[in-house]
C-alpha positions in Angstrom: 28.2 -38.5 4.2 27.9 -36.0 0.9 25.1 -33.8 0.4 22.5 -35.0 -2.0 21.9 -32.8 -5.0 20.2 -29.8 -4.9 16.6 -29.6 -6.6 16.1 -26.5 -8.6 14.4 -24.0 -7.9 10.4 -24.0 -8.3 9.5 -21.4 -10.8 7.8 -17.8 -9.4 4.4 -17.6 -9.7 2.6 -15.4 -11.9 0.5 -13.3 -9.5 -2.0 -10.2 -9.8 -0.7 -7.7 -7.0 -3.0 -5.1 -8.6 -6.2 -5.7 -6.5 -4.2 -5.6 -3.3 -2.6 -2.2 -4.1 -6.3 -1.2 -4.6 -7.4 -2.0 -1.2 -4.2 -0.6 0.5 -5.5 2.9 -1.4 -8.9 2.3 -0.7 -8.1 2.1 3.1 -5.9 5.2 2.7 -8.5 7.1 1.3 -11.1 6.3 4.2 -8.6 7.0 7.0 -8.4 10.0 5.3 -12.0 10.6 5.1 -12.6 9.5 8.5 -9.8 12.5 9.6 -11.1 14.7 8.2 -14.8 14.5 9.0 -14.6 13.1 13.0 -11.3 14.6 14.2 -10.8 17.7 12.1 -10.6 20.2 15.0 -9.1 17.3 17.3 -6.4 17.5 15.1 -5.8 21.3 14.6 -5.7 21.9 18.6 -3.1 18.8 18.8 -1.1 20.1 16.2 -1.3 16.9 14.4 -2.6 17.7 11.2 0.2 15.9 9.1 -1.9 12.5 9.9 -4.0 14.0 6.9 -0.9 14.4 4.8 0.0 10.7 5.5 -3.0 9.7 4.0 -2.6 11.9 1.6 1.1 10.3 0.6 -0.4 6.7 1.6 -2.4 7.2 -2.0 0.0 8.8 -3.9 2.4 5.8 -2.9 0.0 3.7 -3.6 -0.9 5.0 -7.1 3.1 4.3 -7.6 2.4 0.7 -6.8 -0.3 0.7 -8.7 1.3 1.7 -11.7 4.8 -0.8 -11.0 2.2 -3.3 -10.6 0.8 -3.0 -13.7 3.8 -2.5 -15.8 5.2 -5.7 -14.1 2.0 -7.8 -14.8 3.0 -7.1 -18.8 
C-alpha cells in the first residue's frame, strides 16, 4: 500500500522568549542573594564558595540570552 502524501510543515510560531529569560535571571539573582546572606560562612568553612560564582555566571548567561533573544525577536 503507498504512503500518502506528506503535509507540509506548519509554520514556526512567532514567540516572545524575552520574559522567560527574565525570570531565569531573576531566579539567578535571588539564589544569589539568598547565598550570600543565609549561608555566607556555611559556604567558606565548606569550601564551596563557587556556588556564588554560579550565580554569578547564571546572570551573565542569562543576559547573553537576553540579548539573542532580542535580536531574534527583530
Amino acid at each position: 500500500m503507498p504512503k500518502p502524501p506528506r503535509r507540509p510543515d506548519p509554520a514556526p510560531l512567532e514567540t516572545d522568549d524575552r520574559p522567560v529569560v527574565l525570570v531565569g535571571i531573576a531566579l539567578w539573582i535571588v539564589a544569589f542573594v539568598v547565598l550570600v546572606v543565609f549561608f555566607r560562612d556555611d559556604l567558606h568553612r565548606h569550601h564551596t564558595t563557587w556556588w556564588l560564582w554560579s550565580c554569578g555566571i547564571g546572570v551573565v548567561l542569562g543576559l547573553y540570552g537576553l540579548r539573542y533573544a532580542a535580536r531574534r525577536r527583530r
